[in-house]
Each structure stands twice: as C-alpha cells, then as structure tokens.
C-alpha positions as CSV (number, residue, x, y, z in Angstrom):
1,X,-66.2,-1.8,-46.0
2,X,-66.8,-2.4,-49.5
3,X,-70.0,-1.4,-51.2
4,X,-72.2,-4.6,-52.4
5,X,-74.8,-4.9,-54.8
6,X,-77.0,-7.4,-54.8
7,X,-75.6,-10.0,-57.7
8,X,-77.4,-10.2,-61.1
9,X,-79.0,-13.7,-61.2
10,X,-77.6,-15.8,-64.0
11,X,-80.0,-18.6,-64.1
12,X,-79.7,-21.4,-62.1
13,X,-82.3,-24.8,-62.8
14,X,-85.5,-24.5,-61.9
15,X,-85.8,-27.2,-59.2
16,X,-82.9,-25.1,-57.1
17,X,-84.7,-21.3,-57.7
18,X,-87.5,-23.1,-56.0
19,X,-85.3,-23.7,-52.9
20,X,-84.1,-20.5,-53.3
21,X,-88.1,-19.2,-53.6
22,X,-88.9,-21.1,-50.0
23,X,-86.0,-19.6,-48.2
24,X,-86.9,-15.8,-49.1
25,X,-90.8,-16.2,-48.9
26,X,-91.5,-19.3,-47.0
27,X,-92.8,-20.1,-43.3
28,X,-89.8,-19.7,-40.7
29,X,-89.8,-23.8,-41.4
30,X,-89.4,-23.7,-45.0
31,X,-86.9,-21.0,-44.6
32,X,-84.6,-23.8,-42.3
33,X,-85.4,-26.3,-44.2
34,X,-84.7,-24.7,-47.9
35,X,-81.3,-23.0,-46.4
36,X,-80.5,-27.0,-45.1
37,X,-81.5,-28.0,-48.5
38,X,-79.0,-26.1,-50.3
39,X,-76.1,-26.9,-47.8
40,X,-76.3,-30.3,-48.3
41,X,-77.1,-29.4,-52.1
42,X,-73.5,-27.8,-52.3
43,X,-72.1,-30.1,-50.3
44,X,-72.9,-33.4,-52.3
45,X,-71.5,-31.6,-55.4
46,X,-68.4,-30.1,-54.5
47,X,-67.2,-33.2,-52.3
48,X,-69.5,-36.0,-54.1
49,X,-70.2,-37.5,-51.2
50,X,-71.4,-41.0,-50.5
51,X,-75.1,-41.1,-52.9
52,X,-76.8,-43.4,-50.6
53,X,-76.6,-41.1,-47.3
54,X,-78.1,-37.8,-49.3
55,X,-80.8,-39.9,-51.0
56,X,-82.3,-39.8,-47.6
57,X,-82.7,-35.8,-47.2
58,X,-82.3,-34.3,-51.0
59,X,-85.3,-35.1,-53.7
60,X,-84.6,-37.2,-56.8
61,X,-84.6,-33.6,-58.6
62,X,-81.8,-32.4,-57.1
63,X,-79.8,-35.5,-56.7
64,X,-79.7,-35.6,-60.4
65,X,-77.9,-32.0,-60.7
66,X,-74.4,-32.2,-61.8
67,X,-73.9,-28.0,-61.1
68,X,-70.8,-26.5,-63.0
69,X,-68.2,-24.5,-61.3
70,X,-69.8,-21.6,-63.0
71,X,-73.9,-22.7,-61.3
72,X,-72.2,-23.7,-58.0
73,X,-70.8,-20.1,-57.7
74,X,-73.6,-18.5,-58.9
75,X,-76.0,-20.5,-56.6
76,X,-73.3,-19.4,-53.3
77,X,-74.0,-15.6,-55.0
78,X,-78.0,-16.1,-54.6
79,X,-77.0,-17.3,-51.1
80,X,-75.0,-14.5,-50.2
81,X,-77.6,-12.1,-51.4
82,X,-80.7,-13.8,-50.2
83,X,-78.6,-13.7,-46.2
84,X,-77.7,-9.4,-47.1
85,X,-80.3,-8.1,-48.6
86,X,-83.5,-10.7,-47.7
87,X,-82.9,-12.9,-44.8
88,X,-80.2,-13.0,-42.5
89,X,-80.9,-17.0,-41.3
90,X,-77.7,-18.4,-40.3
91,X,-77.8,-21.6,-42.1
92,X,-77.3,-19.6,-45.1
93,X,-73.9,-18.8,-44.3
94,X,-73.3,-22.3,-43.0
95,X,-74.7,-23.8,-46.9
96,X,-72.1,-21.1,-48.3
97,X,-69.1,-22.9,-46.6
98,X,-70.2,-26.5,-48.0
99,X,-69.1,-25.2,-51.4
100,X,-65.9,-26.1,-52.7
101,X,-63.7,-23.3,-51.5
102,X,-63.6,-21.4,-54.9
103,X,-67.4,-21.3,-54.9
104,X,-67.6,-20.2,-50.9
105,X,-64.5,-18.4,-49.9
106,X,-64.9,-14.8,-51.7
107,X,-69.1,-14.5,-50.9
108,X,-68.0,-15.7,-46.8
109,X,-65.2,-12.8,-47.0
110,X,-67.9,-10.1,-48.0
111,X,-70.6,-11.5,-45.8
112,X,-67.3,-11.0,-43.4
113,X,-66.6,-7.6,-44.2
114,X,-70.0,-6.2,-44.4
115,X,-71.3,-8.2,-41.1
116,X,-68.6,-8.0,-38.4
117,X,-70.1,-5.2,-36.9
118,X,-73.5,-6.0,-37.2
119,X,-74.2,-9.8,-37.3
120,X,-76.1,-11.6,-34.7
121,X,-74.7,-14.3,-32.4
122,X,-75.7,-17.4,-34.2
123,X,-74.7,-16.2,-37.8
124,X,-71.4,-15.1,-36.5
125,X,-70.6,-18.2,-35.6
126,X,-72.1,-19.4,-38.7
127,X,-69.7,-17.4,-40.8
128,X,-66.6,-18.1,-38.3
129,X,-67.1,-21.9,-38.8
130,X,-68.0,-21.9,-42.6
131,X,-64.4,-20.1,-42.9
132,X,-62.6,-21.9,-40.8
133,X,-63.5,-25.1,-43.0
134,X,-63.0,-23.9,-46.4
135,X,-59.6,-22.5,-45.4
136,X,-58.7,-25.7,-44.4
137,X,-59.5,-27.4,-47.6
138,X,-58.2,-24.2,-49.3
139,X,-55.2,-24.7,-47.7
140,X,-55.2,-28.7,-48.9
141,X,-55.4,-27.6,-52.0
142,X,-52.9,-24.8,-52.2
143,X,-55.6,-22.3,-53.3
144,X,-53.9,-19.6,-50.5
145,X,-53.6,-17.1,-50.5
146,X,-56.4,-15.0,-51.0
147,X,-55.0,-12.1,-52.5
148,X,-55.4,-8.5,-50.8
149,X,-58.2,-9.7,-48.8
150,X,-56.7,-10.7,-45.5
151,X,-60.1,-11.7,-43.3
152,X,-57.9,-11.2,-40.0
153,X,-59.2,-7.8,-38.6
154,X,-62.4,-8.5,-39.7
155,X,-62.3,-12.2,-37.6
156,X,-61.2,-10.4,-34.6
157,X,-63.7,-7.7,-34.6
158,X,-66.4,-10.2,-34.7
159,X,-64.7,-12.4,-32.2
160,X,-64.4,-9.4,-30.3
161,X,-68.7,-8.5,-30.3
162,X,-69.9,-11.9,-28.8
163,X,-68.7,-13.6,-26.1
164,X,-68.3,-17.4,-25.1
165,X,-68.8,-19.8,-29.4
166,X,-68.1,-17.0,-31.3
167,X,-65.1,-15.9,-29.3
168,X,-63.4,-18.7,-29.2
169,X,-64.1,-20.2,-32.6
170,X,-62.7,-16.5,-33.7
171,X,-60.2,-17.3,-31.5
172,X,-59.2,-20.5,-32.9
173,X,-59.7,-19.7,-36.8
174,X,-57.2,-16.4,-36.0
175,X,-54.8,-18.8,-34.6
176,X,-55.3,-21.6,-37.9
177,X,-54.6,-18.2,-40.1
178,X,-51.3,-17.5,-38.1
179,X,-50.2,-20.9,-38.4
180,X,-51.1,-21.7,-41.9
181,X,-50.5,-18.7,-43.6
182,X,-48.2,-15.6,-43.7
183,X,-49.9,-14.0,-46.0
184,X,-52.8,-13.1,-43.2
185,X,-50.2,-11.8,-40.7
C-alpha cells in the first residue's frame, strides 16, 4: 500500500470550503447532507447537466460556479482526505465518482488501495460503484488505461471481505475490467 499524506489545500471558493466545513464538523445530518451537496456539486460541472433539475437541491451560490479542471480536482482531493483522515461517510466516495473521470479516477484508486482491507460495508460499495461508473465514461473517452495502477487485486480483495452488494458489484466491475481492458488483466 502506498503511503498518503493528507493533500495540501490549494484554495477552493469560499461557498464550497463551507460544504467542506459541515461535512468534517457538522451534525451526522449536515455531514449527509454537505457530502450530497458536493456530489451533485461535481456532478453538475463535469456533465453540465440539465440547470433546471439541480436548481431544486444546490443554492444560487454554487450554481453559479464554473470550477476549472484544476478546482474540480482539487475539491475530489479535499474529498479524499476529509473520507481518510476525518470522516469515513460513504457518500464521500460516491461525490468522488460524480467527477469527470480525470478529477475522480486517481483519489477512488488510493481510497482503493489504502481501504480494501479495512473499509466498511456501505463505503465499499460506495467506492465499487463510484469506479465502476467513471471507468465506463473513462472508457467512452479513451482515457484507459490507467497506467501501472491496475485496481484488479485490490477490487477482489474487497469483493472478497463483504458478502451479498459488495460482492457482486466487485464481481461485476472485475468482469467490466476483463472485458474492457487488457491492460487490468
């Protein structure tokens, strides 16, 4: 397993270290409801979304964000080291995979590699659904493969610690890898 430190904050805008504030101090409800907030955050910029349906659930504030490449990956960082080092709530892991797969892929492979053994139920099949998805649109956009970092052993040994969801969503994403990519083989 690789050794992480937690990431060095470059600043993101105020209105999202806020979210970021209620998910690592805030009531177990502000905690779901910030990690939600920054899922469908991620998710209205890197797919852009229909306006009218995230008007509904995302403040005027944050609607109004137009995050960089650069902010988007540096807000999936915070994420990744609020759920290591702060609070392991599985909708973190599930906001990380709403980022375009640049953004989300590397901080879901070291959440991988530094959780299979230790993760809790729901999380793992946080994490083994967040992956499966941005593979996919990785894949779509001929952004495989991932280097080096073949996530195959690491699936399998989650898979492996949980039985029934997790299982068989480790299950299925080890059979999309096999399929869709030699490099994982």
């Amino acid at each position: 397993m690789v050794a992480l430190e937690k990431h060095i904050e470059v600043a993101l805008p105020e209105v999202v270290e806020q979210v970021l504030s209620r998910v690592r101090f805030g009531t177990p409800e502000d905690q779901a409801s910030g990690a939600l907030t920054l899922a469908l955050l991620l998710e209205f910029n890197a797919r852009g979304l229909n306006l009218e349906n995230y008007r509904l659930v995302l403040p005027e504030e944050l609607l109004a964000l137009h995050m960089t490449r650069e902010e988007e990956r540096e807000l999936v960082l915070a994420i990744r080291d609020v759920f290591l080092f702060e609070n392991p709530h599985p909708t973190l892991v599930w906001a990380c995979g709403k980022a375009r797969p640049s953004a989300g892929l590397g901080p879901l492979l070291e959440i991988l590699e530094e959780g299979c053994e230790t993760l809790a139920e729901e999380a793992s099949y946080q994490l083994l659904s967040a992956l499966g998805d941005l593979l996919l649109l990785a894949e779509e956009r001929d952004l495989l493969p991932l280097g080096a970092r073949a996530p195959r052993p690491w699936i399998a040994r989650l898979a492996a610690r949980h039985p029934g969801r997790v299982r068989e969503n480790g299950r299925r994403l080890l059979w999309d890898l096999g399929s869709c990519c030699e490099a994982y083989n």
